[in-house]
LOVEX-443817 format. One record per residue (C-alpha): residue number from 1; residue in three letters; x, y, z. Coordinates in steps of 0.1 Angstrom, whole numbers, m for minus. Layout:
N
R   num   residuo       u       v       w
R   NUM       ALA       X       Y       Z
...
This chain:
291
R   num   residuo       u       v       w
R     1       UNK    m272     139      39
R     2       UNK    m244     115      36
R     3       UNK    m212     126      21
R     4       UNK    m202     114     m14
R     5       UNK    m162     104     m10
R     6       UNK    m143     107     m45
R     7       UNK    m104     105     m55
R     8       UNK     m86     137     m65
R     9       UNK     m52     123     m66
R    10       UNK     m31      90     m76
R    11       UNK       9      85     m67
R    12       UNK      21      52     m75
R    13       UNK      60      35     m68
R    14       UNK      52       0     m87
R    15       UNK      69     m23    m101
R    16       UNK      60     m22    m132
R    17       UNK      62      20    m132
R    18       UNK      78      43    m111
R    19       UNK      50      75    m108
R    20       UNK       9      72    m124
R    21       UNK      23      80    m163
R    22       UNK      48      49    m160
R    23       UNK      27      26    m146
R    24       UNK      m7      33    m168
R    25       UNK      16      28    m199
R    26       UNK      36       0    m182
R    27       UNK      m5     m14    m178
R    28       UNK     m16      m5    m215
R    29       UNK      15     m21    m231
R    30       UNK      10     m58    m209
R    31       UNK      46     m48    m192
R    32       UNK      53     m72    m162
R    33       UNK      72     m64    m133
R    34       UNK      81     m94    m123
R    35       UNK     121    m101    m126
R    36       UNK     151    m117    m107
R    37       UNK     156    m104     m72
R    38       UNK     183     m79     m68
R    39       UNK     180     m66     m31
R    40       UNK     195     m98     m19
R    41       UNK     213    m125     m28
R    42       UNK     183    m151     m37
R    43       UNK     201    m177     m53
R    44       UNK     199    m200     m22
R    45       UNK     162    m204     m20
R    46       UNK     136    m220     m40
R    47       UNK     120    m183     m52
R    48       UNK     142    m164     m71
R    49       UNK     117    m141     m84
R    50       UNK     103    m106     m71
R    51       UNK      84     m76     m83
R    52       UNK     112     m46     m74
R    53       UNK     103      m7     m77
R    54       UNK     128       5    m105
R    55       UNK     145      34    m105
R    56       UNK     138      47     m69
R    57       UNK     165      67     m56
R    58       UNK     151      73     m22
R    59       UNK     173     105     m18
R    60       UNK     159     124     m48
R    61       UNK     123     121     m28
R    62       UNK     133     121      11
R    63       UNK     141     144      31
R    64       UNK     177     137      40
R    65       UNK     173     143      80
R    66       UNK     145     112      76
R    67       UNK     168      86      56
R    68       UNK     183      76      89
R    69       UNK     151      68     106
R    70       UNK     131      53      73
R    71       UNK     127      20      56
R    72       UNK     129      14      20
R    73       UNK      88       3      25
R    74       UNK      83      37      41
R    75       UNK     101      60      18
R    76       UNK      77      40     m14
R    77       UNK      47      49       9
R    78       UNK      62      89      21
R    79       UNK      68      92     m20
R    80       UNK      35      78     m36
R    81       UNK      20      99     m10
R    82       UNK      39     135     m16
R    83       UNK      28     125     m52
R    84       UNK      m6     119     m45
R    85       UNK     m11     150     m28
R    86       UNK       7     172     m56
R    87       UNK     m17     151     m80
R    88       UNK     m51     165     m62
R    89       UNK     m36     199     m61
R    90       UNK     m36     202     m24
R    91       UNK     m21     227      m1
R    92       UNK     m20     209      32
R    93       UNK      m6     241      51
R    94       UNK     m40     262      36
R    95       UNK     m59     231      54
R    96       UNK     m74     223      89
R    97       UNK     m48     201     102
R    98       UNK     m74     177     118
R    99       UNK     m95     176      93
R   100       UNK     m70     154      73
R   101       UNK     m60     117      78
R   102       UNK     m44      88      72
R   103       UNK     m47      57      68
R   104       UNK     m23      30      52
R   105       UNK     m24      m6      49
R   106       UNK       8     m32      52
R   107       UNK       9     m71      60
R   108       UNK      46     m72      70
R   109       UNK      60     m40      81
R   110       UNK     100     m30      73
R   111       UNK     113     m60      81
R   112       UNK     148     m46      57
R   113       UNK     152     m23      85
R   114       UNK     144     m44     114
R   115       UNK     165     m72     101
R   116       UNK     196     m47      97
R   117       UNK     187     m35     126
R   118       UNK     187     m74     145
R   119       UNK     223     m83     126
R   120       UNK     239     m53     146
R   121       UNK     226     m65     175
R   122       UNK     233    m100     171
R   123       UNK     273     m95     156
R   124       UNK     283     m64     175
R   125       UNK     262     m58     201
R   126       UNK     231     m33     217
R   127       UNK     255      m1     211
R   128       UNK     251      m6     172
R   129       UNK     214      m8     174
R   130       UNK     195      25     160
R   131       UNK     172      43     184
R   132       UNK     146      41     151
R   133       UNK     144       9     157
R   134       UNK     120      13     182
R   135       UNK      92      22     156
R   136       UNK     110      20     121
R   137       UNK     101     m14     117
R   138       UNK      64     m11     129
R   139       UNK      36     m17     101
R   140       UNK      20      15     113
R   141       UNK      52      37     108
R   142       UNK      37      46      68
R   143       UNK      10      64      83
R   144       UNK      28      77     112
R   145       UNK      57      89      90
R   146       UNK      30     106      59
R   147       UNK      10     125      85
R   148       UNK      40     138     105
R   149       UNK      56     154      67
R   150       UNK      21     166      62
R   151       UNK       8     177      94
R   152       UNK     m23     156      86
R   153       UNK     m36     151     124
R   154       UNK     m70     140     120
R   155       UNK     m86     106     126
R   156       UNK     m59      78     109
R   157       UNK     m52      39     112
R   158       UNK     m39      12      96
R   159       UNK     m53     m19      86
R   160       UNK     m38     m57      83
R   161       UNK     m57     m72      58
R   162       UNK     m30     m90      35
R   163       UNK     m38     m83      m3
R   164       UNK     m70     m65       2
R   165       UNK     m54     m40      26
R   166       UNK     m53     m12      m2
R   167       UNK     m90     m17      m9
R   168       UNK    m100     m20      27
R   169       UNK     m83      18      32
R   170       UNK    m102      30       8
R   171       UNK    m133      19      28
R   172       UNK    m116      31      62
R   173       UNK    m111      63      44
R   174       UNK    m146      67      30
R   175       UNK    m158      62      68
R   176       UNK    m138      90      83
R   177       UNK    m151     113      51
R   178       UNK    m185      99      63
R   179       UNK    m181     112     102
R   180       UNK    m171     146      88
R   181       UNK    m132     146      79
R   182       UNK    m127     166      48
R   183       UNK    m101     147      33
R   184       UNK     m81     112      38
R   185       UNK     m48      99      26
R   186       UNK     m53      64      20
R   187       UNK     m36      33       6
R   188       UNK     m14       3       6
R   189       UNK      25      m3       0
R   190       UNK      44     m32      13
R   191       UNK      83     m45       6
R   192       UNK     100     m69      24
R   193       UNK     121     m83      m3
R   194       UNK     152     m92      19
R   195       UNK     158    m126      40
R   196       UNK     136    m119      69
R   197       UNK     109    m112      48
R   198       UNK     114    m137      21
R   199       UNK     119    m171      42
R   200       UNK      82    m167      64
R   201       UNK      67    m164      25
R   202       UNK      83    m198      13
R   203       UNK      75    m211      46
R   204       UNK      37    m208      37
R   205       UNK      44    m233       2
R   206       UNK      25    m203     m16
R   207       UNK      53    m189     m34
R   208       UNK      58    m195     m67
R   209       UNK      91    m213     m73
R   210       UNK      91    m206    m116
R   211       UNK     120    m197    m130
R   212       UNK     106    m178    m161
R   213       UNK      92    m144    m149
R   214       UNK      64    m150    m177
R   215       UNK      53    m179    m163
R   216       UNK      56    m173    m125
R   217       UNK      25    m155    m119
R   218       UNK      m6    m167    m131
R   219       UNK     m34    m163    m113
R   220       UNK     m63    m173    m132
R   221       UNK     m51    m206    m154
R   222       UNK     m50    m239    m144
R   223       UNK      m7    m238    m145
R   224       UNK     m10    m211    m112
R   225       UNK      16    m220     m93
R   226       UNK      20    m193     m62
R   227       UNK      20    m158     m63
R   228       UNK      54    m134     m68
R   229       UNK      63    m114     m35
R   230       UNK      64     m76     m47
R   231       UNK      70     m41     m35
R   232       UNK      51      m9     m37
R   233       UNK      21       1     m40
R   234       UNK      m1      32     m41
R   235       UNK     m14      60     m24
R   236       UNK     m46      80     m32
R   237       UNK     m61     110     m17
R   238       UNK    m100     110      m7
R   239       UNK    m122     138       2
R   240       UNK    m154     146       7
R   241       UNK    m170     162     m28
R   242       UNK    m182     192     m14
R   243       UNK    m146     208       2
R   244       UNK    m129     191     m29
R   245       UNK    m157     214     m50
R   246       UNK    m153     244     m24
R   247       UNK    m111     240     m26
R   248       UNK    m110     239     m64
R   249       UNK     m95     204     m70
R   250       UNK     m78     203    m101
R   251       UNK     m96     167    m110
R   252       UNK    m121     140     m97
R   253       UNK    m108     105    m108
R   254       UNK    m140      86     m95
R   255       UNK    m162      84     m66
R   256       UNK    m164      56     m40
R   257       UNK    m200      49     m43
R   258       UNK    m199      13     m22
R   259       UNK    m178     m11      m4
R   260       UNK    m182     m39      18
R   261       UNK    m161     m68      30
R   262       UNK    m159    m103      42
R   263       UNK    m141    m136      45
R   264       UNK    m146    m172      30
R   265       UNK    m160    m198      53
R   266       UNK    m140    m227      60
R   267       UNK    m134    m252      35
R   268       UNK    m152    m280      38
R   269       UNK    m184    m261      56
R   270       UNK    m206    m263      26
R   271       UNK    m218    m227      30
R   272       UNK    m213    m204      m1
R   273       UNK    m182    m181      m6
R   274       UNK    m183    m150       4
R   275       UNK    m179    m131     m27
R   276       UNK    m217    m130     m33
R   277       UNK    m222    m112      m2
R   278       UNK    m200     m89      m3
R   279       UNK    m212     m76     m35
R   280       UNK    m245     m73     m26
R   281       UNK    m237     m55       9
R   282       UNK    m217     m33     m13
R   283       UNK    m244     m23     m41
R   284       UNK    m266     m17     m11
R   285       UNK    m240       5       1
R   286       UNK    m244      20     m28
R   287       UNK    m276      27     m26
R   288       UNK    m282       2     m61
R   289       UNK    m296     m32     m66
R   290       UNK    m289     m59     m90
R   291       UNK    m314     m45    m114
């Protein structure tokens, strides 16, 4: 019999909302995000406009012996995570430590930290470089750094998949459940709003260069111009139905009946997009049809 994967818990460091409460109301009330940039100086490029976590006083939710050897990417991740976990109620020391996972998605890595990391090197020398360098930066370092805190040594990964990277964990996630791991941490947060990360995204001619933070980001009208670079994300823990049953979960937010993926076919081929596709692989998945 195959398992049946569901979501027992939610932690969220958004922009628009700072923990699950803030950013459900921050959704219900229409509340963007989307302001000036404030981690840097933007003022010199064409995009001025970012979606920054407010609020987040990384101290208040990090260990202070792992400040040193974190990025402001990985301390969003290490803190949606600790609240995700709180959230489903779960008491990682009472649990087989390889029967949990991880696995995070990121498109950049912490290119704040790596760039720090570069201007000590380039203005003073190798003897200012961090010894974190060596992995702080790396996009895998979210997962690394959640299942070291948690002691969560089971099957983990992470996945490069741009925007669908959060999604696409969730079907990694639903694959280990599948194979027998109890329960998976899974999930997507990004930020790299800082110069490193800011000039490869204008470099693209994808960013949008509005000035009104209303008007910046639309993606579905005809006056879309480019999408607004963001940090954050969220983290959500999966398990299997049974052990969530068997461990008392406090809630199930949902099950992960289906889930498939695919890309587009090159413009121009005149095959059909890939959207179709996927959502029919996915209702099979699911064991449904159409009808």
């Amino acid at each position: 019999m195959t398992a049946t994967t569901v979501v027992t818990g939610i932690g969220i460091t958004a922009p628009n909302g700072l923990g699950t409460e803030d950013y459900w109301k921050a959704a219900l009330d229409g509340r963007s995000g989307i302001g000036p940039v404030t981690r840097f100086d933007a003022s010199q490029y064409p995009a001025t406009l970012a979606g920054e976590v407010p609020g987040f006083v990384a101290e208040e939710h990090i260990p202070s012996r792992l400040m040193p050897q974190t990025d402001h990417m990985t301390r969003l991740a290490m803190t949606a995570a600790a609240w995700a976990i709180d959230d489903a109620g779960v008491d990682a020391a009472a649990l087989p430590e390889y029967g949990m996972g991880v696995v995070t998605a990121a498109s950049g890595g912490a290119v704040e930290f790596g760039q720090r990391e570069l201007q000590n090197l380039w203005s003073k020398g190798k003897e200012y470089v961090s010894a974190y360098q060596s992995f702080a930066w790396f996009y895998a370092v979210n997962t690394g750094q959640i299942s070291i805190r948690h002691k969560m040594r089971g099957p983990s990964g992470v996945l490069l998949t741009e925007q669908a990277g959060g999604i696409d964990s969730l079907g990694h996630a639903r694959r280990h459940i599948r194979k027998g791991i109890p329960l998976v941490v899974a999930g997507g947060v990004d930020a790299a709003l800082c110069p490193w990360g800011w000039v490869p995204q204008l470099a693209s001619g994808r960013m949008s260069t509005a000035g009104d933070p209303a008007r910046a980001y639309l993606p579905f009208s005809p006056d879309a111009c480019g999408y607004v670079a963001g940090e954050g994300g969220a983290i959500l823990v999966t398990e299997d139905a049974g052990s969530a049953r068997e461990r008392r979960a406090p809630q199930v937010y949902g099950e992960i009946a289906g889930y498939a993926a695919t890309l587009d076919p090159a413009p121009g081929s005149a095959r059909p997009p890939g959207l179709g596709r996927a959502a029919r692989n996915a209702l099979a998945d699911a064991g449904l049809t159409p009808a």
